[in-house]
C-alpha positions as a Markdown table, in Angstrom:
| # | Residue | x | y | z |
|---|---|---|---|---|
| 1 | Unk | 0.0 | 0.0 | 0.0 |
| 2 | Unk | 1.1 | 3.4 | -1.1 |
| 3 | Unk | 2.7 | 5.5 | 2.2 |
| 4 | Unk | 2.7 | 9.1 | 1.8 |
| 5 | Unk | 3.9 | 11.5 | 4.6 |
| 6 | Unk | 2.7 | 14.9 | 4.2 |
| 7 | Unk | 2.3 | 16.5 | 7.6 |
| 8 | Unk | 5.5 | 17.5 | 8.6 |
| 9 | Unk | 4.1 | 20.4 | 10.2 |
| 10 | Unk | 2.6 | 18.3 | 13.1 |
| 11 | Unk | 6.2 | 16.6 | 13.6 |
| 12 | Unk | 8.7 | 15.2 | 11.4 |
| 13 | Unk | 10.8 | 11.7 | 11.7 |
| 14 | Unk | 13.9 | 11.7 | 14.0 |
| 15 | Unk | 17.2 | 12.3 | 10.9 |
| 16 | Unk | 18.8 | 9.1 | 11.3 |
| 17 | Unk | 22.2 | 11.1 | 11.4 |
| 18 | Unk | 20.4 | 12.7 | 14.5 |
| 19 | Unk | 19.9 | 9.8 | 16.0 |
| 20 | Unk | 23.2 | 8.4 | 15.7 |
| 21 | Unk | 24.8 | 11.4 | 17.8 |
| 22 | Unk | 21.9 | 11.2 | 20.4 |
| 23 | Unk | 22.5 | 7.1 | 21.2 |
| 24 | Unk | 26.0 | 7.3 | 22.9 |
| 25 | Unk | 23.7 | 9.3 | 25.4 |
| 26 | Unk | 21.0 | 7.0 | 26.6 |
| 27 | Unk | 23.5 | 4.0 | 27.8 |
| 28 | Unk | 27.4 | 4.7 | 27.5 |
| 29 | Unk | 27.5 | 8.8 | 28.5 |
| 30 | Unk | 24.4 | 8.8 | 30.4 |
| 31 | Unk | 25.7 | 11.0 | 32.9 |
| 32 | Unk | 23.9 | 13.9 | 35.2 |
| 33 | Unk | 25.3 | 17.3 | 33.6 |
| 34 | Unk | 25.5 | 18.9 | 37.0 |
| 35 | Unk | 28.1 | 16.4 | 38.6 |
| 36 | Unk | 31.6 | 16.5 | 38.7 |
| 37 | Unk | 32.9 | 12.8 | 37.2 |
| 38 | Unk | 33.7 | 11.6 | 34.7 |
| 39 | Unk | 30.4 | 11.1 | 33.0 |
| 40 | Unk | 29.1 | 14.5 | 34.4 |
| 41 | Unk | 31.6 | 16.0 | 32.5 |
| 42 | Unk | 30.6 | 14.5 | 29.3 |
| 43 | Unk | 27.0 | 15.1 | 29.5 |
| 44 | Unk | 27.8 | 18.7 | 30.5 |
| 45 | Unk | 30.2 | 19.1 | 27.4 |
| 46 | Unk | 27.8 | 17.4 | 25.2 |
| 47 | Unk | 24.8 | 20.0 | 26.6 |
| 48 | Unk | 26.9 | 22.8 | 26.2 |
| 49 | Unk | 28.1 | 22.1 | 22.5 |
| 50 | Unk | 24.4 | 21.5 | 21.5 |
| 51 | Unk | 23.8 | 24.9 | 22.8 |
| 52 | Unk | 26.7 | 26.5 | 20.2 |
| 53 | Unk | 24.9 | 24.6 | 17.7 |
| 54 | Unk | 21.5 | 25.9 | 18.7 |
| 55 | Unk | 23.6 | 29.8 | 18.6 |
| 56 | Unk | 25.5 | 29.8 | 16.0 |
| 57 | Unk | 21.8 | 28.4 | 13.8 |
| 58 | Unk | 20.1 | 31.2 | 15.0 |
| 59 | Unk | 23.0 | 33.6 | 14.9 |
| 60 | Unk | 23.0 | 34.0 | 18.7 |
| 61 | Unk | 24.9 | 33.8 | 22.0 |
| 62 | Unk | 25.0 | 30.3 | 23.8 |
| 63 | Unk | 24.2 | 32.4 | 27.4 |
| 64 | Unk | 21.3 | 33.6 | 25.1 |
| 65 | Unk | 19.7 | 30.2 | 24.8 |
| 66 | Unk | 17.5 | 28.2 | 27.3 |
| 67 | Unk | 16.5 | 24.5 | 26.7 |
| 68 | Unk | 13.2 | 23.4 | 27.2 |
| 69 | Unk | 11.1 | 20.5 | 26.5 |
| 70 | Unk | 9.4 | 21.9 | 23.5 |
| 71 | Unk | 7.2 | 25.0 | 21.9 |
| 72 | Unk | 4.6 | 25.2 | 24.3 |
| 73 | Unk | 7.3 | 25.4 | 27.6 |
| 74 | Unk | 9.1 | 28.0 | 25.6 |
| 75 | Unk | 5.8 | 29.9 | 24.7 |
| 76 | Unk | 4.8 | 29.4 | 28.6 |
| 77 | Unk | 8.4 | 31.1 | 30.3 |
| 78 | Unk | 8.3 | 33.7 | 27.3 |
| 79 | Unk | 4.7 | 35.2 | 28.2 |
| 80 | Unk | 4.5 | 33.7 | 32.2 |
| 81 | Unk | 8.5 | 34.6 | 32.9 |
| 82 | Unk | 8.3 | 37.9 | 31.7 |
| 83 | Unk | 5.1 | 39.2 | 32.4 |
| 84 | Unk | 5.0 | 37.5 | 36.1 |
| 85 | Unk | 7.7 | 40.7 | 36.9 |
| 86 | Unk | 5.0 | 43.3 | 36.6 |
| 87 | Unk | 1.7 | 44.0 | 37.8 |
| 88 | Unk | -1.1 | 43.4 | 35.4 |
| 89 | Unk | -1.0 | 45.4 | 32.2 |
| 90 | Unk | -1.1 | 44.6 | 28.5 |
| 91 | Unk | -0.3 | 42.7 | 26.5 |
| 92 | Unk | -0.6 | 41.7 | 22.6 |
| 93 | Unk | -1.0 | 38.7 | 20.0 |
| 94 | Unk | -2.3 | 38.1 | 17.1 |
| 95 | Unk | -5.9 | 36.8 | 16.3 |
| 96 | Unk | -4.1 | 33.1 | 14.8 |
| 97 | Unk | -1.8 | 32.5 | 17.7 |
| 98 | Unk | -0.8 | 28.6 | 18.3 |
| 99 | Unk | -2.8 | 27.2 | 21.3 |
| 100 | Unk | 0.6 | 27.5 | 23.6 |
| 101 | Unk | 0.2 | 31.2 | 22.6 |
| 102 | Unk | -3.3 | 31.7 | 22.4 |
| 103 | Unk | -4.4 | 29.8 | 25.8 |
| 104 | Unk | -0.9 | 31.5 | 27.8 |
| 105 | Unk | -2.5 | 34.6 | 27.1 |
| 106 | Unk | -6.2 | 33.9 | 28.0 |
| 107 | Unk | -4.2 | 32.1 | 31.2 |
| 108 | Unk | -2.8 | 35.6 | 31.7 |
| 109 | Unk | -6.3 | 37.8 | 31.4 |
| 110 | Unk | -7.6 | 35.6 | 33.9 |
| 111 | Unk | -5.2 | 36.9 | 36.2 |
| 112 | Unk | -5.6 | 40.1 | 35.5 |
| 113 | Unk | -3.8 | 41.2 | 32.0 |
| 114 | Unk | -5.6 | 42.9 | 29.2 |
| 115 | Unk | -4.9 | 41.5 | 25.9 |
| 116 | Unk | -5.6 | 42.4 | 22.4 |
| 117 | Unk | -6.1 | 39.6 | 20.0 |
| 118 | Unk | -4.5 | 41.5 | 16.7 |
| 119 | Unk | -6.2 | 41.0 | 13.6 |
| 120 | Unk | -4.9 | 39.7 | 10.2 |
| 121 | Unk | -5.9 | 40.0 | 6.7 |
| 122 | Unk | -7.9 | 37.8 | 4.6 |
| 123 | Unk | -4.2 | 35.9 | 3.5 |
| 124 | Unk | -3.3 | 35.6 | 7.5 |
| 125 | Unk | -0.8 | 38.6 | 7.5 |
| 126 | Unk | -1.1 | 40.6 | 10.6 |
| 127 | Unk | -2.7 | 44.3 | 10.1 |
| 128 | Unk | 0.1 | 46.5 | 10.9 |
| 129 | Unk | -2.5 | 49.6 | 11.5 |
| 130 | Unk | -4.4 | 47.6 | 13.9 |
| 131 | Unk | -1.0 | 46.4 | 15.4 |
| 132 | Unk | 0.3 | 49.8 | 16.2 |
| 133 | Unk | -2.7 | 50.8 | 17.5 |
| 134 | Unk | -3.1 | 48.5 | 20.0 |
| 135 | Unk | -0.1 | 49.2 | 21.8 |
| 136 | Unk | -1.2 | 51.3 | 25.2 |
| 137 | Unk | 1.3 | 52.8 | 27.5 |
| 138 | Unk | 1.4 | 50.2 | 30.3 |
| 139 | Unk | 1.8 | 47.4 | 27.2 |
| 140 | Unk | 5.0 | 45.2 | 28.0 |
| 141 | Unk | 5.0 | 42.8 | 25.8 |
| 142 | Unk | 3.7 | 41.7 | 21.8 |
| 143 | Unk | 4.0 | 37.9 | 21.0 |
| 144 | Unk | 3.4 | 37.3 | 17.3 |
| 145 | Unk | 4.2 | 34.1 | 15.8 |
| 146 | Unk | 6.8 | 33.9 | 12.4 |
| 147 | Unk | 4.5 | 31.8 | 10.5 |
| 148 | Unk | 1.5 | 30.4 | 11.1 |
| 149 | Unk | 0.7 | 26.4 | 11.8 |
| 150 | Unk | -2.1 | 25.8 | 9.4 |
| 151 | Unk | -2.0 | 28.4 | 6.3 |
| 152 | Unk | 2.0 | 28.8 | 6.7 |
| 153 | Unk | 2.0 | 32.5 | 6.3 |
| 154 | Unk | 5.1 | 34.5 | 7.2 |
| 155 | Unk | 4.9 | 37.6 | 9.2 |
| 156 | Unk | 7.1 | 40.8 | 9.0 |
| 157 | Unk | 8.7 | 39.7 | 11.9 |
| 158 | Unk | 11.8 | 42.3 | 12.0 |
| 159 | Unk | 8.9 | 45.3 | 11.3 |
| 160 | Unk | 6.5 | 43.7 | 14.6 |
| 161 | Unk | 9.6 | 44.2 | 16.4 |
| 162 | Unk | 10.5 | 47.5 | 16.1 |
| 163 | Unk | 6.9 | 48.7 | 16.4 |
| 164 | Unk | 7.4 | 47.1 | 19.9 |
| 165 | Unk | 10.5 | 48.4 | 20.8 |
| 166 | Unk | 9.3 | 51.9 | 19.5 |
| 167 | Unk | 6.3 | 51.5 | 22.1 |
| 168 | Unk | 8.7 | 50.5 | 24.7 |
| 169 | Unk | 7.6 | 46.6 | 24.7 |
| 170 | Unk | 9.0 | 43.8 | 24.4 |
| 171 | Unk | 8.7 | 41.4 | 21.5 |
| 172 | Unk | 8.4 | 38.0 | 21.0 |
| 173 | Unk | 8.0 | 35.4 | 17.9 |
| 174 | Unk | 6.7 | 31.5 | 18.0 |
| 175 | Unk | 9.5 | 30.4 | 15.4 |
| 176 | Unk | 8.9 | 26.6 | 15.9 |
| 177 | Unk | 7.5 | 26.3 | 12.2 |
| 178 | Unk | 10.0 | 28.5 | 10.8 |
| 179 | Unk | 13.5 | 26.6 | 12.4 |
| 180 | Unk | 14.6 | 24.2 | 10.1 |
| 181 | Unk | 12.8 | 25.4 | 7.2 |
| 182 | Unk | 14.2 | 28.9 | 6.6 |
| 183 | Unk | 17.0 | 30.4 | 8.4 |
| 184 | Unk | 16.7 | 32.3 | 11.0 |
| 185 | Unk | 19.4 | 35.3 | 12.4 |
| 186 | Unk | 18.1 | 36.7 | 15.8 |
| 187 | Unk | 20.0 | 40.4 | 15.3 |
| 188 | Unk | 18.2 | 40.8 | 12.2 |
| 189 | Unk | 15.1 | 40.0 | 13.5 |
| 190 | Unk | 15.2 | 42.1 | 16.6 |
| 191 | Unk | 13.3 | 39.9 | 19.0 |
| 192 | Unk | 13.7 | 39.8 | 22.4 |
| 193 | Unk | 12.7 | 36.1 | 22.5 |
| 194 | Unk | 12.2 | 32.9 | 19.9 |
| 195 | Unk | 10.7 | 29.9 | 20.4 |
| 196 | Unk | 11.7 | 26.7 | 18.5 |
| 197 | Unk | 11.0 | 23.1 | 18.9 |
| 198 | Unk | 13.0 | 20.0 | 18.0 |
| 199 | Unk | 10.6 | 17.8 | 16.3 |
| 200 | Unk | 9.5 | 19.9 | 13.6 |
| 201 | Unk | 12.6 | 19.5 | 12.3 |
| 202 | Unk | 13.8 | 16.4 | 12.4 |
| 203 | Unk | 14.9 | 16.2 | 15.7 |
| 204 | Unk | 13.4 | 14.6 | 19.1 |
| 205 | Unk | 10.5 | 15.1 | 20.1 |
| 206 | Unk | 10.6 | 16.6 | 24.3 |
| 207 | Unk | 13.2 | 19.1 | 23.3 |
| 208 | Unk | 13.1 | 22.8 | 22.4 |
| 209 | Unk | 14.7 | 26.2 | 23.2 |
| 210 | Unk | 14.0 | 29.6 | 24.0 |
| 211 | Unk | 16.7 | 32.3 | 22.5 |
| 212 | Unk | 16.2 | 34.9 | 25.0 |
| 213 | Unk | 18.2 | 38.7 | 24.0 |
| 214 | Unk | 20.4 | 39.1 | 26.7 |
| 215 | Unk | 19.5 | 41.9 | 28.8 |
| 216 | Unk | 15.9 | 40.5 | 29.1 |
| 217 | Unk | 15.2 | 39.4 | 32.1 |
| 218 | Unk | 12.7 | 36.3 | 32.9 |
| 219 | Unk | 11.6 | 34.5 | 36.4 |
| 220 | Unk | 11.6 | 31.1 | 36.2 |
| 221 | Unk | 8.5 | 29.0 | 36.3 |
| 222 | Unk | 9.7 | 25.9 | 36.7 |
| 223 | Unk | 11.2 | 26.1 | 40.5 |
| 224 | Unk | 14.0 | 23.0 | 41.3 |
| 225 | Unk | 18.0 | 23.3 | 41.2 |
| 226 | Unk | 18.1 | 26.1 | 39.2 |
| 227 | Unk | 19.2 | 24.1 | 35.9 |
| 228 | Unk | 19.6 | 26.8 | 32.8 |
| 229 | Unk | 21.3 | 29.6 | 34.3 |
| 230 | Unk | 18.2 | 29.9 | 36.5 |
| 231 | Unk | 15.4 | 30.0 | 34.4 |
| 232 | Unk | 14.6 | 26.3 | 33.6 |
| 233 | Unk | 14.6 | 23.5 | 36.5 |
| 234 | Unk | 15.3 | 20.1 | 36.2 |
| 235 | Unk | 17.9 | 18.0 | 34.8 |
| 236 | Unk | 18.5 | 18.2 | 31.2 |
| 237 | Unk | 17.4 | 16.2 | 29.0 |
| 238 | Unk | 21.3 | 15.4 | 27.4 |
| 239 | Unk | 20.0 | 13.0 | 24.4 |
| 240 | Unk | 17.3 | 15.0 | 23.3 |
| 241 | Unk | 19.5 | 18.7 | 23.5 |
| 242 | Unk | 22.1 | 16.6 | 21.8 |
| 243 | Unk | 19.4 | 15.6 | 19.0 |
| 244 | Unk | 18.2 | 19.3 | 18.8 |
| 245 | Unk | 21.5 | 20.5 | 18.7 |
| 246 | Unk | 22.4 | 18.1 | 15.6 |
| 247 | Unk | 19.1 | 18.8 | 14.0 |
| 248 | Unk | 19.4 | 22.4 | 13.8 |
| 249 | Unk | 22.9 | 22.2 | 12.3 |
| 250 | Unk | 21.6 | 19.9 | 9.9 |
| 251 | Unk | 18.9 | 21.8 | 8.9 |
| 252 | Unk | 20.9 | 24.8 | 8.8 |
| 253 | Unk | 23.3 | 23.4 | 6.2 |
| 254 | Unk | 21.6 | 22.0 | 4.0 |
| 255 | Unk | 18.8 | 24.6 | 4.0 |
| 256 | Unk | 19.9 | 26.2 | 0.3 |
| 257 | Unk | 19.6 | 23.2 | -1.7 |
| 258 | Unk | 15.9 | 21.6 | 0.5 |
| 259 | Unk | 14.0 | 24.9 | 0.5 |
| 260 | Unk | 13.8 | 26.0 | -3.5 |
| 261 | Unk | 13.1 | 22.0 | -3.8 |
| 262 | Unk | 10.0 | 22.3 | -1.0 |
| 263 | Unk | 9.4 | 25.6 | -2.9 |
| 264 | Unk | 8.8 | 23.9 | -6.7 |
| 265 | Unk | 6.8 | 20.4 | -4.8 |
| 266 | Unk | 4.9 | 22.9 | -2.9 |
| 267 | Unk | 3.7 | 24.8 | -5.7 |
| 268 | Unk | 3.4 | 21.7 | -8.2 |
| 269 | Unk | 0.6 | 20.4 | -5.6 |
| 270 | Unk | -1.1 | 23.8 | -5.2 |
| 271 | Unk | -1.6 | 24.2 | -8.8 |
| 272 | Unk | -2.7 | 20.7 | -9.6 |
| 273 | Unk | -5.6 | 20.7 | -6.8 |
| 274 | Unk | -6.6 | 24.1 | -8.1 |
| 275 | Unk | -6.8 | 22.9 | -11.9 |
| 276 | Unk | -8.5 | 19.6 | -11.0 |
| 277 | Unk | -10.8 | 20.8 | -8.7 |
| 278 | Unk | -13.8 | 23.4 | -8.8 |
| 279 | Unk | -14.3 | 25.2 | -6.1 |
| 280 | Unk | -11.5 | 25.1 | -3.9 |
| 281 | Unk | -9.8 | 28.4 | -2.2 |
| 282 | Unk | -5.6 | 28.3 | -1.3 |
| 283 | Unk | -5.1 | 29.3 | 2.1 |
| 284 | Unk | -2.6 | 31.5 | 3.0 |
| 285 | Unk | -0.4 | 34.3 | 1.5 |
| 286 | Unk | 0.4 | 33.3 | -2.5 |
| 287 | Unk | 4.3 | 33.9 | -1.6 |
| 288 | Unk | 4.9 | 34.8 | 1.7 |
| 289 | Unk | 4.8 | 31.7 | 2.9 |
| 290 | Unk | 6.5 | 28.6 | 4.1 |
| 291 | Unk | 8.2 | 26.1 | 1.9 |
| 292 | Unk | 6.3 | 23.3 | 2.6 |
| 293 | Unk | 2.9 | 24.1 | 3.5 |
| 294 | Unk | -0.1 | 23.4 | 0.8 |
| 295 | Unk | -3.7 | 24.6 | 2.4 |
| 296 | Unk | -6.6 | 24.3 | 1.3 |
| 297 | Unk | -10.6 | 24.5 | 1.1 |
| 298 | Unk | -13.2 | 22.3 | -0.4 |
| 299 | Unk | -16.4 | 23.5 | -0.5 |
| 300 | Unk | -19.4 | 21.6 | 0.9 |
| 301 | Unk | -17.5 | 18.8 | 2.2 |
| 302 | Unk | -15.5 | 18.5 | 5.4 |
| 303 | Unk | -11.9 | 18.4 | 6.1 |
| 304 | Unk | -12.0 | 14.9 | 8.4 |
| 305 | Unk | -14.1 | 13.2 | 5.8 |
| 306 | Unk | -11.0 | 14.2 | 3.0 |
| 307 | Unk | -8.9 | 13.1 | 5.8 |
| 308 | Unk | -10.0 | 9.8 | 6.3 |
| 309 | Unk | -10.4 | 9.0 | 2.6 |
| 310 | Unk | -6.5 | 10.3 | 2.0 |
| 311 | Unk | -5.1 | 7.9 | 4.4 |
| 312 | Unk | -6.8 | 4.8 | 3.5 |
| 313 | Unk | -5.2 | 5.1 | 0.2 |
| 314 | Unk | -1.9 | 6.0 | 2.2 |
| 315 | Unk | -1.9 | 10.0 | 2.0 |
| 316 | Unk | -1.0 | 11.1 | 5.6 |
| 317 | Unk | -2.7 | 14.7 | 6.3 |
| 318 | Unk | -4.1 | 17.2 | 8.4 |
| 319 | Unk | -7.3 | 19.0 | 8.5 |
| 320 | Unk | -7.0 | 22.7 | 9.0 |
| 321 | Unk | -10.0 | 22.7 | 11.3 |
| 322 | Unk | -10.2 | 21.5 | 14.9 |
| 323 | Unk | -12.6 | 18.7 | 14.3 |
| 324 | Unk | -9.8 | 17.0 | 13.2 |
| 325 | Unk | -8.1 | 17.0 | 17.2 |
| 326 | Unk | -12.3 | 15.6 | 18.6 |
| 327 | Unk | -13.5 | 19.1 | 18.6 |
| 328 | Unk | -16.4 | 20.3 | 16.2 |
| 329 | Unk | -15.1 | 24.0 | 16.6 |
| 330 | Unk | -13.4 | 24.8 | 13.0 |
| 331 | Unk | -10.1 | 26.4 | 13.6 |
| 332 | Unk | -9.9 | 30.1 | 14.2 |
| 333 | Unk | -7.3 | 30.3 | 11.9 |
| 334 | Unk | -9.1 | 29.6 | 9.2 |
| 335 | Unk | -12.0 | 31.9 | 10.7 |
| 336 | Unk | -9.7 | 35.0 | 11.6 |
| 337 | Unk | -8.8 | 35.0 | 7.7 |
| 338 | Unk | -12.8 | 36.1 | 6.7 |
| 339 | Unk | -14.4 | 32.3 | 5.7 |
| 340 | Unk | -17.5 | 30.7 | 6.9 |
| 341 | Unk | -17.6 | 28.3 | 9.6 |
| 342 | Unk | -18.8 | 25.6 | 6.8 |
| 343 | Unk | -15.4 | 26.3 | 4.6 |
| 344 | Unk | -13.2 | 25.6 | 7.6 |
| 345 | Unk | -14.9 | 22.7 | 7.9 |
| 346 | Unk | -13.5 | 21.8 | 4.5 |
| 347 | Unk | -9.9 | 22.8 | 4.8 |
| 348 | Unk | -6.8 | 20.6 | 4.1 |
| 349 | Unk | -2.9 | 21.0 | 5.0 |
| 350 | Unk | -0.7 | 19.1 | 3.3 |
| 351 | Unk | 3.0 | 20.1 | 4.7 |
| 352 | Unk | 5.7 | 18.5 | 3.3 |
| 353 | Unk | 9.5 | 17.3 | 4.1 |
| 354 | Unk | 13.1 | 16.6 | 2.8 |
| 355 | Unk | 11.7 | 12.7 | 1.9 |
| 356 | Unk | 8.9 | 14.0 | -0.2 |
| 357 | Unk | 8.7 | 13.7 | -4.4 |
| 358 | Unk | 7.5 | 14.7 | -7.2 |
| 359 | Unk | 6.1 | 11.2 | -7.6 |
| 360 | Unk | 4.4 | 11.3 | -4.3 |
| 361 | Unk | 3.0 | 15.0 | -5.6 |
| 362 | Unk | 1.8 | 13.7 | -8.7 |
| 363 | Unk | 0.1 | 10.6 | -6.6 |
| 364 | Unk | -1.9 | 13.1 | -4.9 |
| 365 | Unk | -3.1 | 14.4 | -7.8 |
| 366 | Unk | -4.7 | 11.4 | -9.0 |
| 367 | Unk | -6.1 | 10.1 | -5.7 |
| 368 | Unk | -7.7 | 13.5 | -4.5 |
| 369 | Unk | -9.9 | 14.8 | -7.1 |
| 370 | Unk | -11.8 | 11.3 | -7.4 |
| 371 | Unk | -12.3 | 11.6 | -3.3 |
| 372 | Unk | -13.6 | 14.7 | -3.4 |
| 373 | Unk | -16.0 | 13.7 | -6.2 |
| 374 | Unk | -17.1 | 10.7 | -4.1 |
| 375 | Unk | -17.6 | 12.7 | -1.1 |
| 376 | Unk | -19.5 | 15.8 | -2.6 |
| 377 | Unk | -21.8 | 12.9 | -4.6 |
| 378 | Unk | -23.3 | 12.1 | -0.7 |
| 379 | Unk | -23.1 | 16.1 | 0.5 |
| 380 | Unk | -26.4 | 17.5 | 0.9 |
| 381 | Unk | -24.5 | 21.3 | 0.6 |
| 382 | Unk | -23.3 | 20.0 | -2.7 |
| 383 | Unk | -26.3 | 19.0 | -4.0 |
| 384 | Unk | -27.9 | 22.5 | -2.7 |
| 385 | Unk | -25.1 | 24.3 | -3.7 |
């Protein structure tokens, strides 16, 4: 049966080259990096040389990066570890936040913060008007996301920033889709903090760091032996910083010769669905967006049903829309770009990886249009429609 992985943006296969520098770690170097033998010693060199990997990716310091065991810990000590220093104020995101984002925040107005949920136009680009004017003068902090999770689209990070600084905030940027998939440089940027994650690209998953701009100052929330210069108790997790460090490196190398290939497969897919299929609408910016990320609506059919269909002939996907998680809520994504809550319902990602051909592409082609035939044939909105 045919096997097709195409929703890399979920999480991505541990590189077996990643894996082979992560294994000495588990058994033969397994020791704690805070002692003083032998095996301390190792795991504590091994930690720390992930960390220049981590730095030198993102164009950083290593005193400037804090491990973590993913996005959503990184999200959490960015918003809680800042914000816990003042009394209650303001704060600001955008409207198509990731849940580690978007619930932080509602976490945060429930003890007291105001925040303003930013809007974004109909291609998911955040409204820089509507951004500048929500900054207030007891705002400390802006959180907006590099490229968004389920229509892929790339924000102006470097321009959010400076509006923040100019306010006197402090800015911050989810990068966990972004890291591996386009290179990333910290000084250009001009963030305060970045959030990345190490199974997104091809690294373990439990792992993740936090690139915080020295100078900024955090309190922990995680309270122990004062692992991470402070800010992140517990022992490391040596294998899996080891495996993030290696990933990243990876990544970073070979990054000019996998993104104009992502580029051409994504595009091949986006045009082929559009041809072969009536009334479908691409998600997302036409060209400000990630490499690997095809989305998608169907009209009067939903995105679970195409889901299902796709991967028992072998197409591994994700539906744009909640339902797809056991939730009948369609994703506010999807509804923070303008559409209907019955063309969320129909939306399709399809985000692709290093692994992924033109033959695989083409497969698609051939499968898809026949299931969404089939499924709009048993559609009462078709039939309506």
């Amino acid at each position: 049966m045919t096997s097709v992985y195409f929703d890399h943006a979920a999480t991505t296969a541990v590189d077996p080259r990643v894996l082979e520098a992560m294994l000495p770690y588990f058994t033969q170097r397994y020791g704690n990096p805070s002692e003083l033998h032998r095996v301390g010693r190792e795991a504590r060199q091994a930690v720390e040389q992930a960390r220049a990997q981590v730095a030198a990716a993102l164009n950083a310091g290593e005193r400037e990066i804090v491990f973590t065991s993913g996005g959503t810990e990184g999200d959490n000590l960015a918003l809680f570890g800042f914000l816990q220093r003042f009394e209650p104020g303001h704060l600001i995101i955008s409207a198509i936040e990731h849940p580690a984002v978007m619930e932080a925040a509602r976490a945060l107005n429930r003890q007291g913060w105001s925040v303003d949920f930013v809007p974004v136009d109909e291609y998911g680009r955040v409204d820089l008007d509507a951004y500048e004017a929500a900054f207030r003068d007891d705002t400390r902090l802006a959180s907006i996301m590099a490229a968004n999770n389920v229509v892929g689209t790339l924000q102006p990070v470097a321009e959010l920033a400076r509006i923040a600084h100019e306010h006197g905030a402090v800015f911050h940027t989810d990068a966990v889709q972004v890291a591996g998939s386009l290179s990333i440089d910290v000084q250009e940027l001009g963030v305060d903090m970045l959030t990345l994650s190490g199974h997104k690209l091809y690294g373990p998953k439990g792992i993740g760091a936090l690139y915080v701009k020295r100078g900024t100052r955090l309190t922990p929330i995680l309270h122990g032996g004062g692992h991470e210069r402070r800010l992140r108790s517990g022992t490391e997790n040596v294998p899996g910083i080891v495996g993030l460090g290696a990933a990243l490196e990876l990544a970073t190398r070979e990054l000019p010769l996998s993104r104009p290939r992502l580029e051409a497969l994504r595009d091949r897919l986006a045009a082929g669905v559009l041809e072969a299929i009536p009334e479908v609408r691409y998600l997302g910016h036409p060209t400000e967006r990630l490499p690997g990320n095809v989305s998608f609506t169907v009209r009067y059919i939903e995105g679970e049903s195409m889901l299902l269909q796709l991967d028992a002939h072998g197409y591994m996907v994700s539906s744009g829309s909640a339902c797809a998680s056991g939730s009948l809520e369609p994703s506010h994504v999807i509804l923070a770009l303008g559409l209907g809550a019955e063309e969320a319902h129909g939306s399709l990602r399809l985000s692709l990886g290093r692994e992924n051909t033109e033959e695989e592409a083409d497969g698609f082609l051939e499968v898809f249009p026949p299931i969404v035939d089939k499924l709009r044939s048993m559609s009462p909105l078709y039939s309506k429609g």
